[in-house]
C-alpha positions as CSV (number, residue, x, y, z in Angstrom):
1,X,14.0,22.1,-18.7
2,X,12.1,21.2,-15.4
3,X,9.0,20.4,-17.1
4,X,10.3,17.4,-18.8
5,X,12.3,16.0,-15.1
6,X,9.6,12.9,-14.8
7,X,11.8,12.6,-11.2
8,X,9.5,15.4,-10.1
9,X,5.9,14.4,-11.8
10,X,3.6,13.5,-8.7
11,X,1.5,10.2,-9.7
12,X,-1.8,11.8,-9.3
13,X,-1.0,15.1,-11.4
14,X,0.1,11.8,-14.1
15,X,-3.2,10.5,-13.5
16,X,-5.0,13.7,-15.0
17,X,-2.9,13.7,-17.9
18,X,-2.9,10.3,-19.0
19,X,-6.4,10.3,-18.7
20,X,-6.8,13.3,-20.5
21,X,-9.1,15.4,-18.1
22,X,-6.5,18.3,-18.3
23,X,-5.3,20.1,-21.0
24,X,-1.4,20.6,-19.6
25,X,0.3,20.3,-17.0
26,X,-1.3,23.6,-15.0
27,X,-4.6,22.2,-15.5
28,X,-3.8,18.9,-13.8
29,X,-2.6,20.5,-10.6
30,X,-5.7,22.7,-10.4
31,X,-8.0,19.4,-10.6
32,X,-5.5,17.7,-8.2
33,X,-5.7,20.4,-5.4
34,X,-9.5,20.1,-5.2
35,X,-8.8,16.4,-3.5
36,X,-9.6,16.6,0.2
37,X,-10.4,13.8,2.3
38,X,-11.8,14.0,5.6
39,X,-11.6,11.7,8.7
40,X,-13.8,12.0,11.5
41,X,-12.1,10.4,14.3
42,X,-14.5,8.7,17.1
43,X,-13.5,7.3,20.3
44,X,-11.8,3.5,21.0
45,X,-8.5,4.9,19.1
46,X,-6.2,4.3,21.9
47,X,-8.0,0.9,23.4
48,X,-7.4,-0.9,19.9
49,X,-4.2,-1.0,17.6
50,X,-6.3,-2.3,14.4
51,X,-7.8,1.3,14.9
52,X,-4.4,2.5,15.1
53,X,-3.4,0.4,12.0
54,X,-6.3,2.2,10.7
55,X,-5.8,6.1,11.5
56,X,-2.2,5.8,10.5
57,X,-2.4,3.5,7.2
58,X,-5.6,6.1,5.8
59,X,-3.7,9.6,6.5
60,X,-0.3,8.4,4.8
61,X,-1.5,6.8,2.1
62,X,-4.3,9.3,1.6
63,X,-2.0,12.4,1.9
64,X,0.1,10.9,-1.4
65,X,-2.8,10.7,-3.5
66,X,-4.5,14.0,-2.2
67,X,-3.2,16.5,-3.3
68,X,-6.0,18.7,-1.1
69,X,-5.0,17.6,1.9
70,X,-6.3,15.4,4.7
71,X,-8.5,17.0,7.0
72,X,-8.6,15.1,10.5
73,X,-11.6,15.4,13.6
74,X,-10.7,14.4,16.5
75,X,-13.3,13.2,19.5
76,X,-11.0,12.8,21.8
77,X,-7.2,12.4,22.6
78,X,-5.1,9.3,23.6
79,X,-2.1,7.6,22.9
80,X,-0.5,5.5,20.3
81,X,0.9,2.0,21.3
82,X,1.2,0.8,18.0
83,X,5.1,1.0,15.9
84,X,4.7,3.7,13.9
85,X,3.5,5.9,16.6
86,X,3.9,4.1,20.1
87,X,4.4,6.5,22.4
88,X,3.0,10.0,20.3
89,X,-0.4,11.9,21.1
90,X,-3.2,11.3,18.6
91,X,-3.4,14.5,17.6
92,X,0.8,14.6,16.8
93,X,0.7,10.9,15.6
94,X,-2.2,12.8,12.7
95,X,0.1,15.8,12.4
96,X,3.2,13.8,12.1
97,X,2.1,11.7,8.8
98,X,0.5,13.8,6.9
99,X,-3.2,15.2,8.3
100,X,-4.1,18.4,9.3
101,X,-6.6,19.0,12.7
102,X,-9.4,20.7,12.0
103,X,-12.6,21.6,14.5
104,X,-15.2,20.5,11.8
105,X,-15.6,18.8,8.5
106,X,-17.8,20.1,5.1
107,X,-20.3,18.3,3.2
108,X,-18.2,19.0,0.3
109,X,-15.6,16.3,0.8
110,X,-15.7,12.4,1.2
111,X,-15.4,11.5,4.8
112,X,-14.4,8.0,6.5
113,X,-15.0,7.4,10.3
114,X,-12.8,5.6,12.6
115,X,-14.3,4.6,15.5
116,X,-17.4,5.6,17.1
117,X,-18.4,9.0,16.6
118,X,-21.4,10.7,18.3
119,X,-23.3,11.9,15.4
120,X,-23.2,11.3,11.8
121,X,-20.7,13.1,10.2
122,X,-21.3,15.8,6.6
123,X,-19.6,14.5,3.9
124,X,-20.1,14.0,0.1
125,X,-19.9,10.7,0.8
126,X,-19.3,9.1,4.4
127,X,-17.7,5.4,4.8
128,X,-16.9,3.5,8.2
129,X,-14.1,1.8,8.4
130,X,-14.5,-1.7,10.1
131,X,-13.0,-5.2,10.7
132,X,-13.4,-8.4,12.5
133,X,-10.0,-10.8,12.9
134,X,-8.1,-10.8,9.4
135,X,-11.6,-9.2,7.8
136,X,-11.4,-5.6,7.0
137,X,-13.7,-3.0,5.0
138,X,-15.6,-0.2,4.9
139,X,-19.7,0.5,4.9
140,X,-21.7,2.7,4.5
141,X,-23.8,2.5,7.8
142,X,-22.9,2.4,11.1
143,X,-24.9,-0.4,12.2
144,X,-23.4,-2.6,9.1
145,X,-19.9,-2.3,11.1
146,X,-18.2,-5.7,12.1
147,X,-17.3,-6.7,15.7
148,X,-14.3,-5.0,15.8
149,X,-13.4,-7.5,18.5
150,X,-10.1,-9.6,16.8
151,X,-7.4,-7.4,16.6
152,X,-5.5,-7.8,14.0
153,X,-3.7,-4.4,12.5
154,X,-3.2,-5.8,8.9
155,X,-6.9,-5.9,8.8
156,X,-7.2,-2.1,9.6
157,X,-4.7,-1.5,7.2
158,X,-6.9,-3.4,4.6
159,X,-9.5,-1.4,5.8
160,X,-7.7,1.7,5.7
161,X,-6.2,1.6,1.7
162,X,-10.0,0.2,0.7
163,X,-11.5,3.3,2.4
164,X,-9.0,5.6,0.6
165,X,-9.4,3.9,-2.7
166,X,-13.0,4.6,-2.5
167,X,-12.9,8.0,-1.9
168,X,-10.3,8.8,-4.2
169,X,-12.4,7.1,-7.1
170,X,-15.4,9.3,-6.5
171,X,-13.7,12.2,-6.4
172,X,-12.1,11.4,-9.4
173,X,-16.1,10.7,-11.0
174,X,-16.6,7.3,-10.3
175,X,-19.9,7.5,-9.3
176,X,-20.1,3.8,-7.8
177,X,-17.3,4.2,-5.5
178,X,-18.6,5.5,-2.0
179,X,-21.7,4.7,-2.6
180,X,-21.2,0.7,-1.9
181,X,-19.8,-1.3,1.2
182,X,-16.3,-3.5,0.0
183,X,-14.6,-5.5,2.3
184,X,-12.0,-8.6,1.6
185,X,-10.7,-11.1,4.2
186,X,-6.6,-11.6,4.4
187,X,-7.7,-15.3,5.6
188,X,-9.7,-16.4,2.4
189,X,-10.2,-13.5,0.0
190,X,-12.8,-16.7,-1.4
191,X,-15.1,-15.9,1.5
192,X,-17.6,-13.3,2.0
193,X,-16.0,-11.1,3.9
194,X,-18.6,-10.5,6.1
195,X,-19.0,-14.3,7.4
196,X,-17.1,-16.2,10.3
197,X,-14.9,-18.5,7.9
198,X,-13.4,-14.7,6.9
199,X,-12.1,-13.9,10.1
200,X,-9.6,-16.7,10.7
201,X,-7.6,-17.8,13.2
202,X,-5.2,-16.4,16.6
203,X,-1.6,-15.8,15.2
204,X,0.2,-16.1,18.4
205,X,3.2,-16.2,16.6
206,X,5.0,-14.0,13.4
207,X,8.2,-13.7,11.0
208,X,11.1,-12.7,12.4
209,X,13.5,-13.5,9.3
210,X,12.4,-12.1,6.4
211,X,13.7,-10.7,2.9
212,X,12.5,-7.7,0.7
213,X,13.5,-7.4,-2.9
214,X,13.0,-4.2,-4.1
215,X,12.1,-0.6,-1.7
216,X,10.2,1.1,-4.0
217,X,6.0,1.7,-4.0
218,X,5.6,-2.0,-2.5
219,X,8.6,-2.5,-0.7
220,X,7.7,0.6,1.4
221,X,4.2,-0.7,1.9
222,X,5.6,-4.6,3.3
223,X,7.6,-2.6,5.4
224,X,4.8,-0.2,6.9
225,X,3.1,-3.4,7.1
226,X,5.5,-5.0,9.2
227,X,6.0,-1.8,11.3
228,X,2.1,-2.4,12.2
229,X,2.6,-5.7,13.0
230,X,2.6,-6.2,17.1
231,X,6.0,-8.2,17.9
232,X,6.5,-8.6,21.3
233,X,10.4,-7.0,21.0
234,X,11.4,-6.0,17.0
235,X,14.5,-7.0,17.9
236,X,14.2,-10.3,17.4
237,X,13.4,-9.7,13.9
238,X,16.0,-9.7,11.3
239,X,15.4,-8.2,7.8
240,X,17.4,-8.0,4.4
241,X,16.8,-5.0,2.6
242,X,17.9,-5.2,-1.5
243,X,17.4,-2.1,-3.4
244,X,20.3,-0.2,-5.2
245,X,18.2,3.0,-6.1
246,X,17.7,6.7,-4.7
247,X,14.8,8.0,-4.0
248,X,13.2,10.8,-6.1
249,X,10.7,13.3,-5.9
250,X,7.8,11.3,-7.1
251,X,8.3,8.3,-5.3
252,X,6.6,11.0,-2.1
253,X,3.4,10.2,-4.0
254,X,3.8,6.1,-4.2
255,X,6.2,5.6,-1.3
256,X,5.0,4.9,2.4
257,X,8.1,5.5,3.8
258,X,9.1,9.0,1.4
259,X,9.3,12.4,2.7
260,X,11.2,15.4,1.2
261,X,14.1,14.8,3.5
262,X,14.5,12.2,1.9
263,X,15.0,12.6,-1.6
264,X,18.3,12.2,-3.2
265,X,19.5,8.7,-0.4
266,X,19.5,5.2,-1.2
267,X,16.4,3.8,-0.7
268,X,18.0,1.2,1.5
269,X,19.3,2.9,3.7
270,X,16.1,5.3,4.6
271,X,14.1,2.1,5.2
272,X,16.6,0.2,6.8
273,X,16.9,3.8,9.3
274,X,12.6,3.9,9.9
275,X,12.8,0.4,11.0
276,X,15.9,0.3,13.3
277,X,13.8,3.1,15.2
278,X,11.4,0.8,15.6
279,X,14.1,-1.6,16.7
280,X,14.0,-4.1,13.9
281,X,17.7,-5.5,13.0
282,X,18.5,-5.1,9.4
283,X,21.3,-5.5,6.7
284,X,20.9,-3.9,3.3
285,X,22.2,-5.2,-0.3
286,X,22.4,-2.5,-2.6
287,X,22.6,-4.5,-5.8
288,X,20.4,-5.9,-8.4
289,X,18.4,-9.1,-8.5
290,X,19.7,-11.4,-10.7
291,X,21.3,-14.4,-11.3
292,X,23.8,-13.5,-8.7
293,X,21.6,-13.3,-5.9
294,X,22.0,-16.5,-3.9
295,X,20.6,-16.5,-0.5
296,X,23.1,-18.8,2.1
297,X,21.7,-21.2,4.6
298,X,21.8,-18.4,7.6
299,X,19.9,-15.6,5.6
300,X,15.9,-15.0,5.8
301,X,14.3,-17.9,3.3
302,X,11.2,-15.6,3.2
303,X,11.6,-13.2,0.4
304,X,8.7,-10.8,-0.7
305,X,9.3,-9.1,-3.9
306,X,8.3,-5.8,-5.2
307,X,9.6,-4.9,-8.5
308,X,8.5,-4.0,-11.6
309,X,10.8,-5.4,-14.2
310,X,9.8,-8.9,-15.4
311,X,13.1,-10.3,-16.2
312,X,14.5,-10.7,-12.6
313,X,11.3,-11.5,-11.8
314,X,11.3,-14.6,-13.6
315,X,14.6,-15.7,-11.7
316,X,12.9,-16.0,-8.3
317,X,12.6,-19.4,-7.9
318,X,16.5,-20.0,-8.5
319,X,17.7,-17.9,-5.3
320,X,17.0,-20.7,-2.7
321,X,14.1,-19.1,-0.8
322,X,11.9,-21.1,0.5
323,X,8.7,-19.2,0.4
324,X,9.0,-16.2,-2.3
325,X,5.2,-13.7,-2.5
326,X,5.4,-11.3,-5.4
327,X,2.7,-8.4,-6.1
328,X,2.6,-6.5,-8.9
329,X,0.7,-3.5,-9.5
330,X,-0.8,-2.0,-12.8
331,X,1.0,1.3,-14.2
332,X,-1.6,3.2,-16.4
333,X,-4.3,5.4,-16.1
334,X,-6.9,2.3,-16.6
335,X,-5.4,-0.5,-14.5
336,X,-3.0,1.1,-11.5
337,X,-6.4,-0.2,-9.4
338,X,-5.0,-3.7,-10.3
339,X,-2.9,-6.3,-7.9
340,X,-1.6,-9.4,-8.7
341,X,-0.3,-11.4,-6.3
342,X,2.2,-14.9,-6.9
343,X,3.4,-17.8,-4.8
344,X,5.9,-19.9,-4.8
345,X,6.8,-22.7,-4.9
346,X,3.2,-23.3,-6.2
347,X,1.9,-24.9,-9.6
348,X,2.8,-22.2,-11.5
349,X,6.6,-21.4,-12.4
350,X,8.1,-17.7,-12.4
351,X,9.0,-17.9,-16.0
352,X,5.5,-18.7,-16.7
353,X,3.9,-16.4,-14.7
354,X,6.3,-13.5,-16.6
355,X,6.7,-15.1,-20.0
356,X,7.3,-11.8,-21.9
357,X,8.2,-8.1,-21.4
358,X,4.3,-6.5,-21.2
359,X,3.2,-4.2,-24.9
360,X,3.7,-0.4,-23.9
361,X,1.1,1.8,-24.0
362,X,3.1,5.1,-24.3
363,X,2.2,5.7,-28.2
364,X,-1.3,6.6,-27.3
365,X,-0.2,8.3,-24.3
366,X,1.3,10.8,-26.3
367,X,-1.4,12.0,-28.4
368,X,-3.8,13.3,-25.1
369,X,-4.2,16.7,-25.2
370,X,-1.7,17.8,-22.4
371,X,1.3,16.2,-23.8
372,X,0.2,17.2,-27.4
373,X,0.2,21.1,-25.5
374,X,3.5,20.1,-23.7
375,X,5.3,18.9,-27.0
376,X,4.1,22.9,-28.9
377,X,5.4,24.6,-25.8
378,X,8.7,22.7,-25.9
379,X,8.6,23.3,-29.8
380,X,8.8,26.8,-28.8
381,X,11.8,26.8,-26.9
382,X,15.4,27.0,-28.3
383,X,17.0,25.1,-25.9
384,X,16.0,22.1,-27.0
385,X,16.0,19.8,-30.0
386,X,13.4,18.1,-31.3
387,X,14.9,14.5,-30.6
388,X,15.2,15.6,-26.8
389,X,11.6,17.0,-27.0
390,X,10.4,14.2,-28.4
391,X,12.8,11.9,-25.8
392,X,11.7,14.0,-22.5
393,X,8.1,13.7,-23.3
394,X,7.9,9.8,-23.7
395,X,10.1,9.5,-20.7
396,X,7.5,11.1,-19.0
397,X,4.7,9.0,-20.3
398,X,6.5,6.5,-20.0
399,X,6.4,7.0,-16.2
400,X,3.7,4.9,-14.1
401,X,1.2,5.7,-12.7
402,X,0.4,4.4,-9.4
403,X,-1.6,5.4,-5.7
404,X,0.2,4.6,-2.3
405,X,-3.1,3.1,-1.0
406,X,-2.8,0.1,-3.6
407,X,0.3,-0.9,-3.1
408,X,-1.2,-0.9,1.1
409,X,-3.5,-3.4,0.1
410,X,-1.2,-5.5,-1.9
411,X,1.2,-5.9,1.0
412,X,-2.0,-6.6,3.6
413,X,-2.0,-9.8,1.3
414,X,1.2,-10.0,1.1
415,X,2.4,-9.8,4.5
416,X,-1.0,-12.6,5.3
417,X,0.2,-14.8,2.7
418,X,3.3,-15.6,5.1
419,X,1.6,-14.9,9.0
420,X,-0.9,-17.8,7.7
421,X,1.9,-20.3,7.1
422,X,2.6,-20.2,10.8
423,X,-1.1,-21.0,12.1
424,X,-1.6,-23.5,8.8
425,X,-4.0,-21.7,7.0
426,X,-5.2,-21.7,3.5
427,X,-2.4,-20.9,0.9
428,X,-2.9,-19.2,-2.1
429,X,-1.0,-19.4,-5.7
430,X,-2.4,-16.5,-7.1
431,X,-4.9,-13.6,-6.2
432,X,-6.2,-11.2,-8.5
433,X,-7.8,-8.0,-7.4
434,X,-9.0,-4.9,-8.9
435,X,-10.0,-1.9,-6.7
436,X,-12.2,-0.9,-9.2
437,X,-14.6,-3.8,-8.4
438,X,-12.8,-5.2,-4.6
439,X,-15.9,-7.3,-4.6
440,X,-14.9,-9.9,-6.6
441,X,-11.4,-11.1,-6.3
442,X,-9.8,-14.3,-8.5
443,X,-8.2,-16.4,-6.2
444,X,-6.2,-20.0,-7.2
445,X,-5.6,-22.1,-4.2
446,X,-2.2,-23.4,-4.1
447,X,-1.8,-27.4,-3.9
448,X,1.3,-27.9,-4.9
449,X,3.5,-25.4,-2.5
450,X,6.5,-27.9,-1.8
451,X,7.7,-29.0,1.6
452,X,6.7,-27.2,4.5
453,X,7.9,-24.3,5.0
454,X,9.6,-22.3,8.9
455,X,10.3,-18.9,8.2
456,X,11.4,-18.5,11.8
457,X,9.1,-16.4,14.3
458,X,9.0,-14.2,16.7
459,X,6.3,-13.8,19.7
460,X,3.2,-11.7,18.9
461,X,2.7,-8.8,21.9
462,X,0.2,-9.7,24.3
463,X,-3.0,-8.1,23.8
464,X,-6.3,-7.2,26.2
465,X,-8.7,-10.2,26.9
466,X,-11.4,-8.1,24.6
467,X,-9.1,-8.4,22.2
468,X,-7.9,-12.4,21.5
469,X,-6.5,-12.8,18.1
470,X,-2.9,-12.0,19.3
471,X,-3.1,-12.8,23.0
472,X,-1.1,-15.5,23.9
């Protein structure tokens, strides 16, 4: 039966079941659609690719998690520069990943600002977006707002997932979300965000040879991260792509890069197609990690890893990278706000960092009221057994949960942890962040991160003199 096809469950319909706030699975979607977001969009869009970073990172992320719909305000039109759009209108850069253009916003629904808008926009909640060099945040009042002088688009996109994640939480009922500013910098998450030491230094220069392990919730974000990213030509840049699964219906709720069309591919080879249109040169492996995987001498020694299952995990030291950055992202209803972040080499070893397969939690999923309702409708049916009822409903619960806008900041760090190696800044063995509470991230400094480390690089585009951080 379709009911039980956890292929097709969307994360945030999950979210109200596991948390038991519905009662079945009809219930869930009701609650779901009430999620709008709005964005009020102010002028400066077109003058500044962070903003860019910005508009594009907060409608598709938000329109996974929103089941509502993301209701965009424009002030005025322009034109995208920046990867994902270059080229496109505003207003069809909006329609084309995921918002809807509206004439004016409610005070029903949170609203963030981009840019500078004339007059204070309704909302149940209204956040500005804002950044300063590898700084990026949202606040509450306009006049708290950074700079905005450094570009640096992995900053808006920072900026972007925070601003999402704290409108999603309030409209889920946590009452302290929205109502706060939160900010971290990519430079040193250590510092207040808010301070100079935050905002870092130029990167004149970025990766051009890089490896992703795994295409799934955070392989899709390092690659929308890169796609923001302002390389002078893409084509200079020369990606591996290792990933031997399709993509399913629910990955549209996780998955940057996921639309309907593409359901039912490899995810290789739809990620590998979105960046060659950007121009990017890639080659795809559609196997497994394991102890197979080897990389040779004339293969990117930068891998970032995104994948869940601890076992291959703990083999990443052994493939001859030079530099490998893992995230991982919590799965259930209480921690998929949470991002941990590994290093190495560093003073901390892979098979200590993932010494044991994690306890599962799906025995208490079970007993919440909608999949207690879901197993007596099954028990109903004659078309199934009670071993496959019993099977299809822990498959489902067994399913994670998880918000595109998390995995967005996860790869802002990630994708930072490499660009600083090139301009020798700090580096870190391990971060630790919860979106619950952004304010206070656990960061270990990492002093033992073997020889040095040239991950190849390619020129960063040349940028207004208002804008120095990437001018050459």
């Amino acid at each position: 039966m379709d009911i039980l096809c956890s292929d097709r469950l969307h994360r945030t319909i999950k979210l109200e079941l596991d948390e038991g706030r519905a009662r079945n699975i009809d219930e869930a979607q009701e609650i779901a659609a009430r999620y709008v977001l709005q964005i009020d969009v102010g002028s400066g869009i077109a003058e500044s690719e962070t903003r860019q970073a910005m508009l594009l990172t907060t409608i598709n992320a938000a329109h996974r998690a929103f089941i509502g719909g993301v209701r965009v305000r424009l002030q005025e039109e322009g034109q995208m520069s920046l990867g994902w759009a270059e080229g496109l209108k505003v207003s069809k850069a909006v329609e084309a990943y995921g918002g809807k253009i509206v004439e004016s916003l409610e005070f029903e629904h949170p609203t963030l600002v981009i840019g500078y808008v004339n007059e204070k926009p309704p909302g149940e909640i209204v956040l500005h977006t804002t950044w300063e060099g590898w700084s990026g945040g949202i606040v509450e009042e306009e006049k708290d707002r950074l700079a905005e002088s450094l570009e640096f688009p992995l900053a808006g996109m920072l900026a972007a997932a925070l601003g999402v994640s704290e409108a999603f939480q309030n409209v889920r009922g946590y009452p302290v979300a929205g109502r706060r500013s939160a900010g971290l910098s990519l430079w040193d998450p250590r510092c207040d965000w808010r301070s100079e030491p935050a905002y870092g230094e130029p990167c004149l220069y970025l990766p051009n040879r890089i490896w992703l392990v795994g295409l799934g919730h955070l392989g899709q974000a390092y690659a929308w991260g890169l796609g923001l990213i302002p390389y002078e030509d893409h084509t200079d840049v020369a990606l591996v792509l290792q990933d031997y699964d399709i993509i399913i219906k629910a990955n549209r709720s996780t998955g940057m890069l996921s639309s309907d069309s593409s359901f039912g591919q490899k995810k290789s080879r739809v990620i590998a197609a979105r960046l060659e249109r950007l121009g990017f040169r890639t080659t795809i492996t559609e196997r497994p990690f394991n102890t197979a995987t080897c990389r040779s001498f004339d293969e990117p020694g930068v891998a970032l890893v995104g994948i869940d299952d601890p076992a291959p995990r703990r083999l990443l030291e052994m493939a001859g990278f030079d530099l490998v950055v893992d995230a991982g992202l919590g799965s259930g209803a209480q921690n998929y706000l949470d991002i941990l972040i590994h290093s190495f080499p560093s003073g901390l070893s892979a098979k200590n960092a993932w010494p044991q397969e994690p306890p599962s939690s799906v025995s208490s999923l079970v007993c919440q009221p909608a999949y207690l309702e879901l197993q007596r409708q099954l028990g109903r049916s004659t078309e199934l057994t009670d071993g496959e009822i019993k099977c299809g409903i822990i498959e489902v619960a067994e399913r994670s949960v998880g918000a595109a806008f998390v995995g967005c900041v996860a790869a802002a760090f990630v994708l930072s942890e490499v660009l600083r190696t090139l301009v020798g800044g700090p580096r870190f063995e391990v971060v630790d962040i919860s979106l619950r509470s952004p304010h206070n991230p656990q960061v270990a400094r990492n002093t033992r991160q073997g020889p040095p480390v040239n991950p190849g690089f390619a020129v960063a585009r040349s940028q207004p003199l208002d804008a120095p951080t990437f001018r050459r």
